[in-house]
Residue, then its C-alpha position, 0 to 999 in steps of 0.5 A: x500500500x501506498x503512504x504519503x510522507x510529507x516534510x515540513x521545514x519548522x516556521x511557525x510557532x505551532x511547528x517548534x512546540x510540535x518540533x519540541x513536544x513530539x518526543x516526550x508527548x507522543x513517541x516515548x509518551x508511555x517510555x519510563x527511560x526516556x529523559x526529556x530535554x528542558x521544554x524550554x531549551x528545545x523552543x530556543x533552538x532557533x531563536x538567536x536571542x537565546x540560542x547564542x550557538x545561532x552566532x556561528x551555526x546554522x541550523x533547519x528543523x524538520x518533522x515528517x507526517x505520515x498519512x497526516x500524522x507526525x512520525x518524526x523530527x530531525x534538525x540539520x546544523x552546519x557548525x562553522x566553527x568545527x568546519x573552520x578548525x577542522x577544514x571539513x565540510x559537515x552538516x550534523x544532523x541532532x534531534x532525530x526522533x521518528x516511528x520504526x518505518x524506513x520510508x520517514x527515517x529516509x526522508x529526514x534524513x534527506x531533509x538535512x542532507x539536501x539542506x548540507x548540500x545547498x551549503x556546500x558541505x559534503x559529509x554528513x554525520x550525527x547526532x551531533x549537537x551545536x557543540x559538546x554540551x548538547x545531546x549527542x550520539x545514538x544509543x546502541x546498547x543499554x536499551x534496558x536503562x534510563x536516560x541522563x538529563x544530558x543523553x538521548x534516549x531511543x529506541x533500538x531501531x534507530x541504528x538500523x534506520x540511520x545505517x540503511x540509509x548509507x551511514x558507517x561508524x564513526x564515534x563511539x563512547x561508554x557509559x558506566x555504573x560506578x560502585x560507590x566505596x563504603x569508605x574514603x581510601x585513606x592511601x588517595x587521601x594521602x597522595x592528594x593532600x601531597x599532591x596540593x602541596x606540592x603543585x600549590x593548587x587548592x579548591x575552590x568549592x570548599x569555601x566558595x559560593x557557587x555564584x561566586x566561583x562563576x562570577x569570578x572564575x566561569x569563563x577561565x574554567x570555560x576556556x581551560x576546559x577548551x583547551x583540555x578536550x581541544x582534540x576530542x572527536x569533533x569537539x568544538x570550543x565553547x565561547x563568546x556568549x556561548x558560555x552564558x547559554x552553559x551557565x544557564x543550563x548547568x549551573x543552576x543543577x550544581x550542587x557545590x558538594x560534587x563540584x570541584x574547582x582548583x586554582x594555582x598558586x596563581x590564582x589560574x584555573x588548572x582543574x574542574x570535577x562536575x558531577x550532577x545531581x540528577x534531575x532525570x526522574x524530576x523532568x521525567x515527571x514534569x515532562x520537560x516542564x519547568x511550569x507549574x510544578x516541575x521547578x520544584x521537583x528539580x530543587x528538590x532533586x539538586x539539593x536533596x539528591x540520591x543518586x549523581x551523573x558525572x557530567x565532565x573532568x577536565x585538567x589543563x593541559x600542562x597540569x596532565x598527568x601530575x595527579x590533579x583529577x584525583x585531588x577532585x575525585x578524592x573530594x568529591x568521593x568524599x562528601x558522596x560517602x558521607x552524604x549516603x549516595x549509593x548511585x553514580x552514573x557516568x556520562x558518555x566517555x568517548x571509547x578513544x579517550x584513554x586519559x579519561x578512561x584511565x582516572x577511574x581505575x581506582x573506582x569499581x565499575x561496569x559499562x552499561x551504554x553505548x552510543x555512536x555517531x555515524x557519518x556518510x559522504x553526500 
């Protein structure tokens, strides 16, 4: 039989909310794993006065209908900033979310690889986001596990609908379940307290506000932490007023407990440890909304939290190698002990980053997920 697919580029009003709401209210509307992205986020994604990424970024959204009933969303970014440091011409596809039918899947992606090449771009890949801080990669194992407030959830079927359409491998990263320790290793808490001495660093977040800390030392942080991931898997730096689009986000889920900023004797930020408290079960009952009640479930979940995601590590370059990531583990650990958290996930780690798979050695652990990205020449 025969079924009418019909594209539509986002214009209207009415278009983004559906572009927004068609994951969490209609194809994981009854999916427990599924984590929803802030619903006002994803409104912003086209709008430059709140998406700042637009300064350098251009981006297409698009839905599919099927017999008149959405099926699927997918946006096209070209990041040119990435194709500027990396002298590739790639588009990105992010955002893909569709039914199990290869008929829609094949013409989003269409979408965005006709979008690519009327700007000259000719490779395509994806799900990346506008840069590292957005949802990225597509789940291909750990079907069985709840999302985190900074992964995409899907379906299995994704991987198999993105690769019929002539997509290959490209990145790949972890996820794990950590095991807490019932106690703190007194032998690292020795090495750390050596180790402070020694470099002359000391931590921020043992003494200051969190407010405080961003005032002063955000942007520094922001910019070590470029040039710590500078050669990462299509990493892209975050800058300009990019950063207050992070601050906006992060900032407000940190809880000062599992953060940790170190500074030298200098007073230059050499090191940054943030784990969140996770907010997934709180946006999972709000559906993504903030209003009227949702608010109140995420402080609750900052302030009060039971279970953590590692959300990122990141040591300046020079300061590599001499023992600073341990200092942040060693604290953070430290007050996760004592405060009675017994479960922390990892955030995606990718597969070729072997400095950050190195530091957890001292943690027990087992992977859980993992997610790719896949690219195609156009």
């Amino acid at each position: 039989e025969f079924s009418m697919i019909e594209i539509k580029q986002v214009g209207s009003k009415k278009d983004l909310k559906a572009f927004a709401r068609f994951a969490v209210d209609v194809l994981y509307r009854d999916c427990k794993l599924y984590v929803p992205s802030l619903y006002a986020d994803e409104l912003s994604v086209l709008n430059p006065k709140k998406n700042f990424s637009l300064e350098h970024c251009e981006v297409r959204c698009f839905l599919a209908y099927k017999d008149g009933k959405i099926a699927g969303r997918i946006a096209g970014i070209v990041q040119n900033k990435y194709n500027e440091i990396s002298g590739r011409k790639c588009i990105r596809f992010s955002r893909f979310d569709c039914i199990d039918d290869a008929e829609v899947a094949k013409a989003l992606l269409a979408a965005v690889e006709a979008f690519g090449k009327e700007k000259g771009m000719d490779t395509m890949h994806g799900p990346w986001g506008f840069n590292d801080q957005d949802r990225e990669g597509l789940l291909t194992y750990g079907f069985d596990r709840r999302a985190t407030y900074v992964t995409n959830y899907n379906y299995e079927y994704y991987e198999k609908l993105v690769k019929d359409n002539g997509f290959t491998d490209e990145s790949e990263w972890l996820e794990y379940d950590f095991t807490v320790p019932e106690e703190v290793d007194e032998r690292i808490s020795r090495i750390s307290e050596r180790i402070k001495e020694k470099l002359g660093v000391r931590d921020l977040a043992e003494s200051m506000s969190m407010k405080k800390m961003v005032k002063e030392y955000g942007y520094e942080a922001i910019e070590m932490t470029n040039a710590a991931y500078a050669s990462l898997d299509c990493y892209v730096p975050v800058e300009g007023r990019e950063v207050e689009n992070i601050f906006q986000q992060f900032v407000t889920i940190i809880n000062p407990r599992y953060f940790s900023l170190l500074v030298n004797r200098d007073d230059e930020v050499v090191g940054m440890g943030v784990i969140l408290p996770s907010v997934a079960n709180a946006l999972i009952k709000s559906r993504g909304r903030l209003f009227p009640f949702g608010i109140f479930r995420l402080l609750h979940a900052i302030s009060r939290p039971d279970e953590l995601e590692m959300a990122l590590i990141a040591v300046r370059p020079d300061y590599q190698k001499l023992g600073v990531n341990s200092l942040m583990i060693a604290r953070i650990m430290k007050n996760i002990i004592e405060d009675g958290i017994h479960k922390i996930e990892s955030n995606p780690e990718l597969v070729s980053n072997v400095a950050v798979q190195s530091q957890w050695t001292s943690l027990e652990r087992r992977v859980i997920k993992r997610r790719k990205t896949f690219v195609k020449q156009i």
